[in-house]
C-alpha positions as CSV (number, residue, x, y, z in Angstrom):
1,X,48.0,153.2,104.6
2,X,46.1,150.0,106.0
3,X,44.4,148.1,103.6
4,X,46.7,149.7,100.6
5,X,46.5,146.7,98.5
6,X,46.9,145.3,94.6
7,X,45.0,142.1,93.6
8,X,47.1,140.9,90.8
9,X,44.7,140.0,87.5
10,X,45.9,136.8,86.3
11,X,44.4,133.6,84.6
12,X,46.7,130.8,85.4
13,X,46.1,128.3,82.1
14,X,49.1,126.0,82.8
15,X,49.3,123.8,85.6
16,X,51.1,124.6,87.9
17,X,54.7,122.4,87.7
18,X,54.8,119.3,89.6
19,X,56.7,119.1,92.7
20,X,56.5,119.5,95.9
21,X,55.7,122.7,97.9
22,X,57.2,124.1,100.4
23,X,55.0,123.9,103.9
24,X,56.4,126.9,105.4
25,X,55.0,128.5,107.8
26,X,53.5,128.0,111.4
27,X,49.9,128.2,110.0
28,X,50.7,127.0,106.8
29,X,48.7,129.6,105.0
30,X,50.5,130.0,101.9
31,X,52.9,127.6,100.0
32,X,56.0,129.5,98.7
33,X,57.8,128.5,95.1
34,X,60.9,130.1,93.2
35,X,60.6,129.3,89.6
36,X,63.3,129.4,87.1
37,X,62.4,131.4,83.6
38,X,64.6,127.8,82.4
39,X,62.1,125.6,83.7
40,X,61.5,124.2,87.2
41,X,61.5,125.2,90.9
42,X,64.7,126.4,92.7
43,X,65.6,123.8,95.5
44,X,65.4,125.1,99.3
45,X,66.8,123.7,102.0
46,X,65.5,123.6,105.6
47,X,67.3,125.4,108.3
48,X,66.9,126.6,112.0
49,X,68.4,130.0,113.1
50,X,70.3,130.1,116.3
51,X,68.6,133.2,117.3
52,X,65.4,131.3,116.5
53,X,63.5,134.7,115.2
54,X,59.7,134.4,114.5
55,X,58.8,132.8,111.3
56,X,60.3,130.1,109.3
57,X,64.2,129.9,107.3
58,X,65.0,128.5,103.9
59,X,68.5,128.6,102.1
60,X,68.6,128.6,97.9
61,X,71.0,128.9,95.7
62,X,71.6,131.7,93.4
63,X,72.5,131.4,89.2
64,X,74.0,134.5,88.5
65,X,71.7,136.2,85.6
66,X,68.6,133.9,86.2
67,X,65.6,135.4,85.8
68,X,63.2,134.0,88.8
69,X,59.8,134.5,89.9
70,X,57.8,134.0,93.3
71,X,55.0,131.9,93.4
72,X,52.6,131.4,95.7
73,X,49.6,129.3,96.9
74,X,46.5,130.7,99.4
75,X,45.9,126.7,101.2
76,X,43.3,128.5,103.2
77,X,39.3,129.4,102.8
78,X,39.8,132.7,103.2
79,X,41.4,136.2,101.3
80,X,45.0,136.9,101.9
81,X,47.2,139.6,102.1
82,X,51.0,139.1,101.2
83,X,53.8,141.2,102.0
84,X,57.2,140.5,99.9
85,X,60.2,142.1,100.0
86,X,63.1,141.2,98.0
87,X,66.5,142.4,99.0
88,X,64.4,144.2,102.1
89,X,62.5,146.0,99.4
90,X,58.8,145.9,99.4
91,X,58.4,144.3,95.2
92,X,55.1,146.8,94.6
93,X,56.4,150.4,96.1
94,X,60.2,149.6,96.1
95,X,60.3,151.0,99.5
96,X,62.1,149.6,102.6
97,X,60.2,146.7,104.0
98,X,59.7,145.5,107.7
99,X,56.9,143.1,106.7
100,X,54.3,145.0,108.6
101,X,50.7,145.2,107.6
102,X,50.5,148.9,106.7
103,X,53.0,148.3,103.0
104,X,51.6,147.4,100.0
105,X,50.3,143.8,99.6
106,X,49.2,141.6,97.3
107,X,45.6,139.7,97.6
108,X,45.1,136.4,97.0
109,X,42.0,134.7,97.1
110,X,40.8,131.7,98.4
111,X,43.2,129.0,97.1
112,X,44.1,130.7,94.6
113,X,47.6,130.7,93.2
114,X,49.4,133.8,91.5
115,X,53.4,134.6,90.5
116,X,55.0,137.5,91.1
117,X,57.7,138.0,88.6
118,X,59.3,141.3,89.3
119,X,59.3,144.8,90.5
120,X,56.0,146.8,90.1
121,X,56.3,149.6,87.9
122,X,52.8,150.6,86.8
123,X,49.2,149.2,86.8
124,X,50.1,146.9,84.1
125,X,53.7,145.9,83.9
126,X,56.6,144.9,86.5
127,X,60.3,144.9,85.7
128,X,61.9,141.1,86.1
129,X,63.9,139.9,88.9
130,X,67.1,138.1,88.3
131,X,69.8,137.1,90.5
132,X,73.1,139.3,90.0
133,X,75.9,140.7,91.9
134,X,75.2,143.1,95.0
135,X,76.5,146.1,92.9
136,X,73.9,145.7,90.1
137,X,71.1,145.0,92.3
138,X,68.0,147.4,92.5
139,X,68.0,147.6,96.2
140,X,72.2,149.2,95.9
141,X,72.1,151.1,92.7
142,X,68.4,152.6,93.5
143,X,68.6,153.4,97.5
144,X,72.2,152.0,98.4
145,X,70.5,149.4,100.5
146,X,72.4,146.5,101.2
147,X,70.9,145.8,105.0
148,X,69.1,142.8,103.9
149,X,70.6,141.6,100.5
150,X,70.1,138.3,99.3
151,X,66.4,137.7,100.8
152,X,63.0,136.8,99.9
153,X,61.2,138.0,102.8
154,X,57.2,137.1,102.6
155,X,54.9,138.0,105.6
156,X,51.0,136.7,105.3
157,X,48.0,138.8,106.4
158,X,44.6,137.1,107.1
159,X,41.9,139.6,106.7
160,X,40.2,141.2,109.6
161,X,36.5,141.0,108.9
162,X,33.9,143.3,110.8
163,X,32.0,142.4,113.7
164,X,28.4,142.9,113.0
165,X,26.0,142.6,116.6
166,X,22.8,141.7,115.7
167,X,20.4,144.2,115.1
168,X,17.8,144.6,118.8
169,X,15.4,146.7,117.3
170,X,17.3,150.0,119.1
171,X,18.8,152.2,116.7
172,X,21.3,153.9,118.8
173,X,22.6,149.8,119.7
174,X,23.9,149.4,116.3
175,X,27.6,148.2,115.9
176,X,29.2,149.7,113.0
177,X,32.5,148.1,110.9
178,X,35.7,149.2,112.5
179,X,37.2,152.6,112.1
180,X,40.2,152.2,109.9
181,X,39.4,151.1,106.4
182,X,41.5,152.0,104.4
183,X,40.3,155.0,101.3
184,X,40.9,154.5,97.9
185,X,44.6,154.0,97.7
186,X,46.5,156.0,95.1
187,X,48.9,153.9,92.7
188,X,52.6,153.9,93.9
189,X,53.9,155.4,90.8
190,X,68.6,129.7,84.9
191,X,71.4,128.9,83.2
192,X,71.2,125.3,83.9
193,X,74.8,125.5,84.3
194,X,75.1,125.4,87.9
195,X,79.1,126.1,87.8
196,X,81.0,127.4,90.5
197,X,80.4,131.1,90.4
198,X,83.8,133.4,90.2
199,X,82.3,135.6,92.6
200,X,83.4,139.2,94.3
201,X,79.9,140.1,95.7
202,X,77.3,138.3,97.6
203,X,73.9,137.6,95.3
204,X,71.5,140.7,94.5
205,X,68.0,140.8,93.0
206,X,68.6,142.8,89.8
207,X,66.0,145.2,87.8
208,X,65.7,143.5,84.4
209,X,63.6,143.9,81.3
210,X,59.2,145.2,81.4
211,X,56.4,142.6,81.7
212,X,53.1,142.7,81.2
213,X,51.2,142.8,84.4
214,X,47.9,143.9,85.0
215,X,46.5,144.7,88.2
216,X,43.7,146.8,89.8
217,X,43.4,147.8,93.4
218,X,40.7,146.6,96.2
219,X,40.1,147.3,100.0
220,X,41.8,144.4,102.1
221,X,41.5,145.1,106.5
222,X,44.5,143.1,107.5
223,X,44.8,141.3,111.1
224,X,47.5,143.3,113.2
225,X,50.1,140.4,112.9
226,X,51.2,138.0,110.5
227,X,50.1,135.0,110.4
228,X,53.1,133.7,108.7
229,X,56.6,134.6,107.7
230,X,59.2,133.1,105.5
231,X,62.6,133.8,104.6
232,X,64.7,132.6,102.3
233,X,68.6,133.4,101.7
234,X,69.4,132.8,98.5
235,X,73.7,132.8,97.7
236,X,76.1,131.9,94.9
237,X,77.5,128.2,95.4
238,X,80.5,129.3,96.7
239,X,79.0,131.0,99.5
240,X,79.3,128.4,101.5
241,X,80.6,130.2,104.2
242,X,77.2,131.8,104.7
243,X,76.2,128.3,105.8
244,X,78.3,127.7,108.2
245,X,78.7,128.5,112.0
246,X,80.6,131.5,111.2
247,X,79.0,134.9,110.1
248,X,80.0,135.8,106.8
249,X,80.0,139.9,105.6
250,X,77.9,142.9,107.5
251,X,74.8,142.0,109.3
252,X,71.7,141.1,107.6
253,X,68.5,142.6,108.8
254,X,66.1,139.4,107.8
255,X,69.0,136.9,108.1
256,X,70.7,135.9,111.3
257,X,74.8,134.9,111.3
258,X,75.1,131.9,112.9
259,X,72.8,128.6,112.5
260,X,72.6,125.7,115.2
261,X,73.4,122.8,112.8
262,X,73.5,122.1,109.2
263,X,70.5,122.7,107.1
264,X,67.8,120.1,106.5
265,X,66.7,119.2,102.8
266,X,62.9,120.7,102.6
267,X,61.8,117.0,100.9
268,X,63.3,115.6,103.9
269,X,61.0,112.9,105.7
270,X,62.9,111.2,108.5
């Protein structure tokens, strides 16, 4: 249902790790960060589909039994909704995600930065992500889902807010909030050895050990479209293939085949 949301209860009391973000989006509304449990963020690397698809296209590399988590940054004045689905998974209700602004989201408030560390569970605890082989990922073993495997999809909702017409003394003249709030929503029950991988299987989000998480839900109105979308395609090293100009494996439903020209490193400045 619209407006089905979480608001994740977090104090961040570390600063957040230097670097730089990743700028990626057409608005820029959000930064986006994947953080290794071993310290640091995960490089990603620039690149430009050939079918040039809304939104916009980072690669990453994959460390077989890394745990990971998603971070990212509201840049704007105003509450956010965010869509993310790993593996084409939506991360709170494990369900099959198209991004759209009727799955469960996550709100972020202005400028506010939060990390999302695995699969939501309960009110209070998630299950950790970590990279693995497409066999022993959640989205195979659990709905035998590999139609977008190896993706960290995130689609950004600014919030719709009411109309209100000034009040002309006429009571009948009053203009009421949209129809379509939503109710109350019920809950939805690295090595640092970067060695060639002997891989079989593309990369896969696994279902790892419980975390504390806390969160409670709130009302959130999203717009009817995003406002941004990013995608990355994260792979073992030896994937290069997947890089290429030749389509590697069955089609992936948030990651086109073919790219126009080699990808661009994201600190790039030329």
């Amino acid at each position: 249902m619209i407006g089905q949301a979480l608001l994740m209860v977090m104090f961040l009391i570390m600063a957040i790790p230097a670097g730089v973000w990743a700028h990626t989006g057409k608005w820029n509304v959000v930064d986006v960060r994947v953080l290794s449990d071993h310290g640091g963020e995960l490089p990603m690397y620039r690149t430009y589909p050939r079918a040039r698809p809304y939104g916009t296209y980072f690669y990453m590399e994959a460390v077989k039994n890394e745990r990971y988590s998603i971070q990212v940054k509201n840049t704007s004045a105003h509450r956010i909704g965010v869509v993310i689905a790993v593996d084409g998974r939506n991360i709170i209700s494990g369900k099959k995600s198209d991004l759209t602004r009727s799955e469960r989201m996550y709100i972020l408030n202005p400028y506010e930065t939060n990390t999302f560390e695995g699969w939501r569970t309960g009110t209070d605890r998630t299950n950790r992500f970590y990279f693995t082989e497409q066999s022993d990922s959640y989205a195979e073993k659990a709905f035998s889902d590999a139609s977008a495997m190896g993706t960290i999809a995130i689609a950004v909702y600014t919030e719709r807010v009411p109309h209100i017409m000034p009040y002309s003394g006429n009571l009948s003249g009053r203009s009421e909030a949209p129809a379509g709030a939503a109710p109350s929503p019920s809950m939805e029950s690295s090595s640092a050895d970067r060695t060639r991988e002997k891989k079989t299987e593309q990369a896969g989000t696994g279902f790892g050990e419980t975390a504390y998480s806390p969160v409670y839900t709130v009302h959130f109105n999203p717009e009817p479209s995003a406002a941004q979308t990013i995608v990355l395609k994260y792979e073992w090293r030896s994937d290069r293939c997947k890089k290429g100009v030749i389509g590697c494996g069955p089609k992936n439903r948030f990651w086109p085949d073919r790219q126009d020209f080699a990808p661009i490193p994201r600190d790039f400045r030329g």
